[in-house]
SEGU-498320 format. One record per residue (C-alpha): residue in one letter; z, x, y. Coordinates in Angstrom, 1 decimal, decimal comma, padded with zeros to 4 digits, always signed. Example, Ala and Ser with C-alpha at 12.3 -4.5 7.8 and 13.67 -1.06 7.14 Angstrom:
2
(A; (+007,8; +012,3; -004,5))
(S; (+007,1; +013,7; -001,1))
***
This chain:
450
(X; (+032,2; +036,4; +010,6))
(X; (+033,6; +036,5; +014,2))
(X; (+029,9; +036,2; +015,2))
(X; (+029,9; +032,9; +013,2))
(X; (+033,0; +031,8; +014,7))
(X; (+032,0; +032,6; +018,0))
(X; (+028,9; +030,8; +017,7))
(X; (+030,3; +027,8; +016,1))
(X; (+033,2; +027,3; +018,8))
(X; (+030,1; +027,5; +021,1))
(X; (+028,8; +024,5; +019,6))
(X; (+032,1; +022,6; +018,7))
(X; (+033,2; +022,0; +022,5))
(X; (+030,3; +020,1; +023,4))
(X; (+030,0; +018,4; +020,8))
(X; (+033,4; +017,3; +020,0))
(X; (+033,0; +016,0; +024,0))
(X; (+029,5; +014,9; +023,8))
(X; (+029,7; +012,9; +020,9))
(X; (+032,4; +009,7; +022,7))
(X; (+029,9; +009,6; +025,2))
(X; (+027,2; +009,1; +022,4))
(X; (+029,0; +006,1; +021,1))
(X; (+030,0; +005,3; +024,8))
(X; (+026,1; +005,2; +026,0))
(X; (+024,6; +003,2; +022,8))
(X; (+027,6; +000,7; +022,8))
(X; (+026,0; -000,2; +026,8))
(X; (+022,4; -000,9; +024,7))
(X; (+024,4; -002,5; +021,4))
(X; (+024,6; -006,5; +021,9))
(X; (+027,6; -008,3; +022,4))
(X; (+028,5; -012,1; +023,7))
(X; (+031,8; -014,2; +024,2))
(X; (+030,7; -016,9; +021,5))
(X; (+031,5; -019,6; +023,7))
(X; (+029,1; -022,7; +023,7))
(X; (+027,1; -023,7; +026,4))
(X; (+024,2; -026,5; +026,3))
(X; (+020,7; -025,3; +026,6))
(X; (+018,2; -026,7; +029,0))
(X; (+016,7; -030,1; +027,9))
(X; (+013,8; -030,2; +025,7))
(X; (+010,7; -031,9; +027,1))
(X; (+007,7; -032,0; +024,0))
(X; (+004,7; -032,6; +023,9))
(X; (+003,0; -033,5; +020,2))
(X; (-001,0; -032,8; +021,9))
(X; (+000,4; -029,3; +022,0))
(X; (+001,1; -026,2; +019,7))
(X; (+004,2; -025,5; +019,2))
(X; (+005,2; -021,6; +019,6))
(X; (+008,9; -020,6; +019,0))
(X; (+010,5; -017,3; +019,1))
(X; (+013,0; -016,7; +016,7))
(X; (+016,0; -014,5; +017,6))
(X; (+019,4; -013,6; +015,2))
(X; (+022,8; -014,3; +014,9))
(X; (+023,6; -010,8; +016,2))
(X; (+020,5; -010,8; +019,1))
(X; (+017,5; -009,5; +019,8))
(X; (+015,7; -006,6; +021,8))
(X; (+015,7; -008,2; +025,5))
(X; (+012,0; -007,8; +026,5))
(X; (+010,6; -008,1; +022,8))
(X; (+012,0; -011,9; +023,1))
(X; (+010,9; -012,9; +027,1))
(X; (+007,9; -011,4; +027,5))
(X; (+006,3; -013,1; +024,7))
(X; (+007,4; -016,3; +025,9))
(X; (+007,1; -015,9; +029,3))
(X; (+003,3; -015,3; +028,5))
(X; (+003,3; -018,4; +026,3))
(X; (+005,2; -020,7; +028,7))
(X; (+002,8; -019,1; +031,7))
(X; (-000,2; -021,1; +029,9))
(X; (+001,1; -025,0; +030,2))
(X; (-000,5; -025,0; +026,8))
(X; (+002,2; -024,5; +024,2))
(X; (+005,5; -026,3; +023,3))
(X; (+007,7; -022,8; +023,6))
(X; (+011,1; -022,7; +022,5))
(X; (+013,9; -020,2; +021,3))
(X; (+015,4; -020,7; +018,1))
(X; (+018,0; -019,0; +016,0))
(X; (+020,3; -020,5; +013,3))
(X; (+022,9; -021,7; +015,3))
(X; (+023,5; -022,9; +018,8))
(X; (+025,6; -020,7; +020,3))
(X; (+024,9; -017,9; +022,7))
(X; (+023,1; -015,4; +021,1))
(X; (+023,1; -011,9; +022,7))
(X; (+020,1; -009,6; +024,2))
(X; (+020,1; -005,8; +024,6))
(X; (+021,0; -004,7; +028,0))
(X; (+023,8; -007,2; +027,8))
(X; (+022,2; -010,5; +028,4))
(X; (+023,1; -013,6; +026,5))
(X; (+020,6; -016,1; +025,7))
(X; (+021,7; -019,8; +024,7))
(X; (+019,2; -020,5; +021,9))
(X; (+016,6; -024,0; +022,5))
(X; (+017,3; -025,0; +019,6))
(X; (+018,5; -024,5; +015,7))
(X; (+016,3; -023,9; +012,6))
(X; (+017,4; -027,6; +011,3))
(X; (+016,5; -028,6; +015,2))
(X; (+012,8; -027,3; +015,3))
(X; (+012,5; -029,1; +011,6))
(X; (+013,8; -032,4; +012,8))
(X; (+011,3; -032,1; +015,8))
(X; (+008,1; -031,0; +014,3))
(X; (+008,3; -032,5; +011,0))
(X; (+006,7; -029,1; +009,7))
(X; (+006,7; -025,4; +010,6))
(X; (+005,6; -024,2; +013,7))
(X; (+001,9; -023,0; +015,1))
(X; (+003,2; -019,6; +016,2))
(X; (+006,8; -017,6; +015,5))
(X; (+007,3; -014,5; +017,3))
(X; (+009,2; -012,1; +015,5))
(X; (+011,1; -009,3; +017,8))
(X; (+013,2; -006,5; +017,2))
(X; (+016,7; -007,5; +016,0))
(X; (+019,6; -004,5; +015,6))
(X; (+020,7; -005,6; +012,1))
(X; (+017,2; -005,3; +010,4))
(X; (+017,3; -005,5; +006,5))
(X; (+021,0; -006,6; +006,3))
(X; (+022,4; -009,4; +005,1))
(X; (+023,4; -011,0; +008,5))
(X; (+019,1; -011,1; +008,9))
(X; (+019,2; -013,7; +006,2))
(X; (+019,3; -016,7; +007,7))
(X; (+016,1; -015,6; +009,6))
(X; (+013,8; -014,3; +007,1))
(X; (+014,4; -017,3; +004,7))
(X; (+013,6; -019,1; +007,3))
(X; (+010,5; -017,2; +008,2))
(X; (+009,1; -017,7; +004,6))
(X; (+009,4; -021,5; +004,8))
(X; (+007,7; -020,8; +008,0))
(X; (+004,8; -018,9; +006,5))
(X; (+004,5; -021,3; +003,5))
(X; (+004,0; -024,1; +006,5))
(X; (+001,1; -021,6; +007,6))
(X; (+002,4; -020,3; +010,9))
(X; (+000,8; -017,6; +012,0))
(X; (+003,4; -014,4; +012,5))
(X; (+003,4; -012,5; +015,4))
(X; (+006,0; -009,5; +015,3))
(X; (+007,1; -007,8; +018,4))
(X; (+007,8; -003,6; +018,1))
(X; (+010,5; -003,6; +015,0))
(X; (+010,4; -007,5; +014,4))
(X; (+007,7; -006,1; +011,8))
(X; (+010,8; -004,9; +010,2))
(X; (+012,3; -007,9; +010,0))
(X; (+009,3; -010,1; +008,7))
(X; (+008,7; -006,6; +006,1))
(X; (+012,4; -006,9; +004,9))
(X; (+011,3; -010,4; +004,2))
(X; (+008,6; -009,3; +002,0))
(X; (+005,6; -011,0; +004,2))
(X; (+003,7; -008,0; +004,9))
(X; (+003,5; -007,1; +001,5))
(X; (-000,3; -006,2; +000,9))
(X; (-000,6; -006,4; +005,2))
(X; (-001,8; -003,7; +007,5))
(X; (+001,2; -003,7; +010,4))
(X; (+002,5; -001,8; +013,1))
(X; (+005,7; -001,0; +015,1))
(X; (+007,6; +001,7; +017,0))
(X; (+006,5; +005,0; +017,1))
(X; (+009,8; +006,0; +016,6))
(X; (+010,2; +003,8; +013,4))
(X; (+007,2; +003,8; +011,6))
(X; (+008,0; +006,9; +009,4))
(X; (+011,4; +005,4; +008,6))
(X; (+009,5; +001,9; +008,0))
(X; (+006,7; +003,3; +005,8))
(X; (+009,5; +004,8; +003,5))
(X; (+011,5; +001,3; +003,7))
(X; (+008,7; -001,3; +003,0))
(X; (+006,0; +001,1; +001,2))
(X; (+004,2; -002,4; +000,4))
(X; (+003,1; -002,3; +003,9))
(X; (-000,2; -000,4; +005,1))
(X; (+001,5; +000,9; +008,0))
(X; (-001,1; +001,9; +010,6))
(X; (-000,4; +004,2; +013,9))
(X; (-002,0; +004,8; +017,6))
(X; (-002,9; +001,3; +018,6))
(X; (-001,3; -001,5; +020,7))
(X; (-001,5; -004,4; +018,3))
(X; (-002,7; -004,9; +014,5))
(X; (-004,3; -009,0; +013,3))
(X; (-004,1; -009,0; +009,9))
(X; (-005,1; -012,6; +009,5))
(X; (-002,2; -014,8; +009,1))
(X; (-000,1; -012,0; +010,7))
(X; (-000,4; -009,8; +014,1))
(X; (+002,1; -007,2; +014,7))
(X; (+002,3; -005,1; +017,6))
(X; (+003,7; -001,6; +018,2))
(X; (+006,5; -000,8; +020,8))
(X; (+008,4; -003,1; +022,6))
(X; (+005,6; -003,5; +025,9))
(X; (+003,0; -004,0; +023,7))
(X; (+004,0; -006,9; +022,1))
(X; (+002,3; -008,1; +025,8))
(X; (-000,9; -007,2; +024,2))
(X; (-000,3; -009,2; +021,0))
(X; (+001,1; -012,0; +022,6))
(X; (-001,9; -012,3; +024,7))
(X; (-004,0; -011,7; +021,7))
(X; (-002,3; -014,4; +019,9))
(X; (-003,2; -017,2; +023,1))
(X; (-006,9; -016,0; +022,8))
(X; (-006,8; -017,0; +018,8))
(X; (-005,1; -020,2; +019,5))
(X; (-006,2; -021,2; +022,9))
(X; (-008,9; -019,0; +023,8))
(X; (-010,1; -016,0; +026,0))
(X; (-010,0; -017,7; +029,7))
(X; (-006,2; -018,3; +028,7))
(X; (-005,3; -015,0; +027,9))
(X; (-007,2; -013,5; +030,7))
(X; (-005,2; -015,9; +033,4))
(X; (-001,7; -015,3; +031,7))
(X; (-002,2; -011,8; +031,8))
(X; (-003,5; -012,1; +035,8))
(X; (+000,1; -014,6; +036,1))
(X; (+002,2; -012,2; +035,1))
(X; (+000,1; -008,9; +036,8))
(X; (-000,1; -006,7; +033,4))
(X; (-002,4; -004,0; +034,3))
(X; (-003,2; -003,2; +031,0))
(X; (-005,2; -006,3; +029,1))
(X; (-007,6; -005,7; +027,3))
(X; (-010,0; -008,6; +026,9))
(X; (-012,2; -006,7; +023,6))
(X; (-009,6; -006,2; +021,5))
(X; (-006,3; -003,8; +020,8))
(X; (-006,7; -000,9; +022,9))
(X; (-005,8; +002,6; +021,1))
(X; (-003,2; +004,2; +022,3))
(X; (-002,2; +008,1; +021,5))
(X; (+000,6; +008,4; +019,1))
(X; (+003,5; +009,1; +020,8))
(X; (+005,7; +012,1; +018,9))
(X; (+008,8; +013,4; +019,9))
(X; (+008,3; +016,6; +022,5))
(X; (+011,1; +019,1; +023,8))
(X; (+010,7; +017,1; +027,5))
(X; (+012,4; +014,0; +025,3))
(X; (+015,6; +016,2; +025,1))
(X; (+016,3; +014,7; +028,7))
(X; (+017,9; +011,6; +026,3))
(X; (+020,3; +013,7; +024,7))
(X; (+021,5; +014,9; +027,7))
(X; (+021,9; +011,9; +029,3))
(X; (+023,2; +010,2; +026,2))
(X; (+025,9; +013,0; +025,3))
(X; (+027,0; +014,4; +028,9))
(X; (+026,2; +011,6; +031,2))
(X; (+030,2; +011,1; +031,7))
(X; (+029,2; +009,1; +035,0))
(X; (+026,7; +006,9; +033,9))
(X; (+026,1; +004,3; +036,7))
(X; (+027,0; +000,7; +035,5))
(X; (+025,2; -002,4; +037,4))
(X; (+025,1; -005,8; +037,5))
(X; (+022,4; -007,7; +037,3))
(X; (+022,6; -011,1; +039,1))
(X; (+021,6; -014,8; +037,1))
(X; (+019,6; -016,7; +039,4))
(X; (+018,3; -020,2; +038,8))
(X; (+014,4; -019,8; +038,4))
(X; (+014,6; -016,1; +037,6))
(X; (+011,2; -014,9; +035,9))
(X; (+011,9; -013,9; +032,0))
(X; (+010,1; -010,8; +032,1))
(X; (+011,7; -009,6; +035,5))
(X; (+015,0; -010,3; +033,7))
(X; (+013,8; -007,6; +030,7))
(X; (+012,0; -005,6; +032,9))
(X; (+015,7; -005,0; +034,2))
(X; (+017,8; -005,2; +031,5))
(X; (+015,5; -003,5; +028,9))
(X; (+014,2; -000,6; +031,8))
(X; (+017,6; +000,8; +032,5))
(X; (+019,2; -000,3; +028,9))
(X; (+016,4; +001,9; +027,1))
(X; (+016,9; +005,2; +029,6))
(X; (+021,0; +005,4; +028,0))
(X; (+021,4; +006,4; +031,7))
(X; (+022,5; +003,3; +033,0))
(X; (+024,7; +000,6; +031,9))
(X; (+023,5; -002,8; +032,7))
(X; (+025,5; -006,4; +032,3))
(X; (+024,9; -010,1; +033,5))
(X; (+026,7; -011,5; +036,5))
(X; (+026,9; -014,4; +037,8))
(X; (+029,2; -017,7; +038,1))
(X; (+028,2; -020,0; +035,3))
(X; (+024,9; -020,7; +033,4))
(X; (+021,8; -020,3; +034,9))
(X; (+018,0; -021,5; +033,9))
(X; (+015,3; -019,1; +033,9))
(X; (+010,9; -020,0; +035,4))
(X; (+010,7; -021,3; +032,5))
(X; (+013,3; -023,4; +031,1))
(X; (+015,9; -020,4; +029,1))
(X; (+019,2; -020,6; +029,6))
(X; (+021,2; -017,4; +030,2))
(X; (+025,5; -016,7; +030,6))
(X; (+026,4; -014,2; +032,5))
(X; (+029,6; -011,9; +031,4))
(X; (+031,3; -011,3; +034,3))
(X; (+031,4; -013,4; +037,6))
(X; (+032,5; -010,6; +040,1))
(X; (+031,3; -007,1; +040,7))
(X; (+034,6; -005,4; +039,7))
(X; (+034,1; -002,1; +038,0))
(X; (+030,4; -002,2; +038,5))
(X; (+028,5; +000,6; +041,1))
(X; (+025,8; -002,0; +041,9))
(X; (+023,8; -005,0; +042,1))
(X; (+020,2; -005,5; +041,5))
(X; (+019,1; -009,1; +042,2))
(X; (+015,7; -009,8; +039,8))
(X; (+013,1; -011,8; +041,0))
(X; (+011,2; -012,1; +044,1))
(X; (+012,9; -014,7; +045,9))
(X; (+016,6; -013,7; +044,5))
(X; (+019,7; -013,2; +047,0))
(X; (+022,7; -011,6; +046,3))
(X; (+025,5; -014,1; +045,7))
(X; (+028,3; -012,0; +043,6))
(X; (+031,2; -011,2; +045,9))
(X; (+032,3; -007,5; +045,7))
(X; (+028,6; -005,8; +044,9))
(X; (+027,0; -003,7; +047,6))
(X; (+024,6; -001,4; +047,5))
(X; (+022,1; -004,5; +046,5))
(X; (+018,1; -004,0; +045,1))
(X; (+015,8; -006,3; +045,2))
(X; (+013,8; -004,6; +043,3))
(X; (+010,5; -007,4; +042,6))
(X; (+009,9; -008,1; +046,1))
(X; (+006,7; -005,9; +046,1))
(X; (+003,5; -006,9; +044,2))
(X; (+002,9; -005,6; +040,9))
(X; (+004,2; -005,3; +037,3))
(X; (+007,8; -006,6; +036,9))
(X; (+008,6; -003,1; +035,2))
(X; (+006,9; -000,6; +037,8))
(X; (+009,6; -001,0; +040,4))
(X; (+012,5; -000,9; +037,9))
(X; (+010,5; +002,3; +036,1))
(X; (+010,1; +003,8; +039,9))
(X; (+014,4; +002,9; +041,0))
(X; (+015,4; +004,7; +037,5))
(X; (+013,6; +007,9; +038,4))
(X; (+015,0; +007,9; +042,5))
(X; (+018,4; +007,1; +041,0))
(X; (+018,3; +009,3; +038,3))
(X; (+015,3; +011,2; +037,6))
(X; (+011,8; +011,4; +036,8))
(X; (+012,3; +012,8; +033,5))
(X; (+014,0; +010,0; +032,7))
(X; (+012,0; +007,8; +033,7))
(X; (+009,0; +008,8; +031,7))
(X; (+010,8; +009,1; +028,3))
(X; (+012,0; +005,2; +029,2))
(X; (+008,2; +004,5; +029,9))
(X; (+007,6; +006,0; +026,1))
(X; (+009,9; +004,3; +025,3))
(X; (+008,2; +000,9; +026,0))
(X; (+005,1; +002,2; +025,1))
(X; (+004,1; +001,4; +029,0))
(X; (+001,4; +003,7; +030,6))
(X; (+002,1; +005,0; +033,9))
(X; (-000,7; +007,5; +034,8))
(X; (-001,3; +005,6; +037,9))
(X; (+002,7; +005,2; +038,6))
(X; (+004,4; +006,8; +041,1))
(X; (+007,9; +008,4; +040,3))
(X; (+009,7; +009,8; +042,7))
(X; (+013,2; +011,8; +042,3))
(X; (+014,5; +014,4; +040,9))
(X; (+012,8; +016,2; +038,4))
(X; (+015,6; +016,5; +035,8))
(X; (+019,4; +015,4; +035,0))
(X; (+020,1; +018,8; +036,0))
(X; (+024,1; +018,2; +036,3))
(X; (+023,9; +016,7; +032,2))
(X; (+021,8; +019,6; +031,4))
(X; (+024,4; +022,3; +032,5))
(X; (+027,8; +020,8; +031,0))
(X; (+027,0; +021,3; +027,8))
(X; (+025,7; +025,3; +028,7))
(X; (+029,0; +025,3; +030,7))
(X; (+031,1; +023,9; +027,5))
(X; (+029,2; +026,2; +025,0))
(X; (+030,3; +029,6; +027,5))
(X; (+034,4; +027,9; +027,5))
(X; (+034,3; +027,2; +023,7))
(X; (+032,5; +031,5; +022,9))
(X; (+035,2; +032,3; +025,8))
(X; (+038,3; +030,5; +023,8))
(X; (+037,0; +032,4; +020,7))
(X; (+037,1; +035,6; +021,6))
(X; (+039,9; +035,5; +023,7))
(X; (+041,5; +034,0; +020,0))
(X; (+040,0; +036,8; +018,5))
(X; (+041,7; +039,4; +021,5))
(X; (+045,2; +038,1; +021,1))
(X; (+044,9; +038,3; +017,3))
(X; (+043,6; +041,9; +017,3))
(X; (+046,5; +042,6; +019,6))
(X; (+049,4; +040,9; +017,4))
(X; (+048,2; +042,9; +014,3))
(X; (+048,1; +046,1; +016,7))
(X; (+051,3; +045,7; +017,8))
(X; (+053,2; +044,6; +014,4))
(X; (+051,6; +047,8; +013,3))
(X; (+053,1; +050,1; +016,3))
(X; (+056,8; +048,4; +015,6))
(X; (+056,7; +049,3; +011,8))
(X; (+059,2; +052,1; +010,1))
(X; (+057,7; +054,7; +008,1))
(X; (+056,7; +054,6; +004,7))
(X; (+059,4; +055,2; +002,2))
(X; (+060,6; +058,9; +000,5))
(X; (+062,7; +061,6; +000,9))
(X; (+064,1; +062,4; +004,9))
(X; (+064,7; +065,8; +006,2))
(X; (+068,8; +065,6; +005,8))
(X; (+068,9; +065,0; +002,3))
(X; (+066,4; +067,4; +001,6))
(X; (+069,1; +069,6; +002,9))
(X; (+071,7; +069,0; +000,9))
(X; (+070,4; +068,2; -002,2))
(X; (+071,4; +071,0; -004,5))
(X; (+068,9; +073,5; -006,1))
(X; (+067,7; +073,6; -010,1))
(X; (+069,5; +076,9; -011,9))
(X; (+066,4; +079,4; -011,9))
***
């Protein structure tokens, strides 16, 4: 029993400390905006085109699932590309980001007359709830319209809770897909490739390669030489001009543990702001937001002094106009300058060619470490064999606390255990002896007549 104890005390200190810093580190991923209204960018349409819309919900959307896709679309000049939710306020992006929506589901109707040509489909955090409503009925009006569906990572959730991949082969997160295969066992959920086209739907597996179907989904509707230069515009290493590259299916392995430490005992995670810049590229803002947001190492939020408009025509809020409380500033883009009063040290980090995500990938590893890094890379499903991460090899400091807390808690048990022992010792030593005759009174007590 004091063996148990012992053990379990060992346990109970760092978790009874670790687990705050849990709730503290997803709460920095978890999205969140002010609700106040701001006016999106004017809409310019063109009827020759396609239109291609990505849909995002009341309570947001994973950050690089939502402006990659449309960054790739916009990058052609041969879709109509809009963001739509079912209302018009801000609507907020992991990594703390908040998008102001194009337009409205009633909006989009008004303008097309119809349904649109593509809807991409993302990750949202309240997947198969009720506050996902609004989204997958409209999705099924969508589909009846004949939109073709393209889900982004754990959008295929969201287009599976509405019951449009019944009878579908789909894919999504490696991390999901047995949680998602006992959810929606309608689906034929298939593992180890980048993207799945199941006819009137394409789904893609984590988060990075929704790059793959996106640019899969311009070669359908616009053709090969499209996809090929979007995917040269925006310097993805990684296209694939034959089809969905197979990818090895990522499994949890003991080196993942490094997010658990850095999720319970990183007590002083970094927070930094990330300048709003007029003309910011979409996927550098992800490649930010998402890159550092997805480690749980670092806390990320939007700073700026008012709305800003993005390459392509988004408009973003940021959520705090000063760099008060914040350790940094990273400025996205390749011609951005820092402009928030207070902030210094400053990174630029997209001033070098290259993916928007290798320089973020190679800052998290030099500022925190390289284990890190990778499981963050895993986490996008990005490869980064030819990558160069430099830093330290392990959160080393996060590591130790909990050993250090698990020694305190063993320590406070037996030394409970010591002072106990010793209370019972000593109530024994102070005790009178056990009741019967004493010596005097055998004296005097008179003798039976023989």
């Amino acid at each position: 029993m004091r063996v148990i104890v012992v053990v379990l005390a060992a346990v109970a200190l760092p978790a009874a400390l670790g687990a705050p810093a849990v709730i503290g580190a997803l709460a920095l991923n978890e999205p969140r905006t002010d609700g106040a209204s701001h006016a999106p960018a004017p809409i310019e349409h063109d009827p020759a085109k396609p239109t291609a819309v990505v849909v995002v919900g009341t309570n947001g959307a994973v950050v690089s699932d939502t402006l990659a896709p449309y960054e790739i679309l916009a990058t052609t000049g041969a879709f109509n590309v809009y963001t739509v939710a079912s209302g018009s306020r801000p609507v907020p992006l992991t990594g703390g980001l908040d998008l102001v929506p194009d337009l409205t589901f009633a909006e989009l109707g008004e303008l097309l007359g119809g349904s649109a040509d593509l809807v991409v489909v993302p990750a949202m955090p309240d997947v198969g709830k009720p506050t996902t409503e609004p989204v997958t009925d409209w999705l099924e009006t969508q589909v009846n319209g004949g939109t073709l569906l393209l889900s982004v990572c754990n959008g295929a959730a969201v287009v599976a809770s509405a019951g449009l991949l019944d009878g579908h082969r789909a894919t999504a997160h490696w991390l999901r897909l047995d949680g998602w295969q006992d959810a929606y066992p309608a689906v034929d959920w298939v593992r180890g490739t980048r993207y799945v086209d199941d006819g009137s739907v394409i789904s893609t597996a984590g988060i990075l390669s929704g790059i793959d179907g996106t640019l899969h989904a311009v070669d359908r509707l616009i053709g090969a030489d499209a996809a090929a230069e979007a995917a040269r515009a925006i310097e993805w290493p990684h296209f694939d001009p034959d089809g969905a590259a197979t990818l090895e299916q990522a499994r949890l392995e003991p080196s993942d543990a490094v997010v658990a430490f850095n999720t319970a005992f990183g007590w002083d995670r970094p927070r930094i702001g990330v300048q709003l810049a007029e003309g910011v590229g979409e996927i550098e803002l992800a490649s930010v937001f998402d890159t550092y947001g997805q480690s749980l190492a670092v806390g990320t939020v939007a700073v700026g002094d008012g709305p800003v408009q993005s390459r392509h025509g988004l408009t973003f809020v940021p959520r705090a106009e000063t760099g008060v409380g914040l350790d940094r500033l990273v400025v996205p883009g390749a011609t951005g300058r820092a402009v928030v009063p207070g902030m210094d040290p400053v990174q630029y980090p997209h001033r070098q060619a290259g993916f928007a995500y290798d320089a973020v990938l190679q800052d998290l590893a030099r500022t925190t470490d390289v284990a890190t890094a990778q499981w963050t890379a895993k986490v996008l499903e990005y490869p980064i064999d030819g990558l160069v991460l430099e830093g330290p090899t392990w959160p080393w400091t996060e590591t130790l606390r909990p050993l250090a807390l698990g020694i305190l808690g063993a320590i406070i048990a037996l030394g409970a255990f010591v002072f106990l022992g010793a209370r019972r010792r000593a109530r024994k030593a102070g005790q009178p002896p056990a009741a019967g005759p004493s010596a005097s009174s055998m004296l005097t007590k008179p003798t039976a007549a023989k």
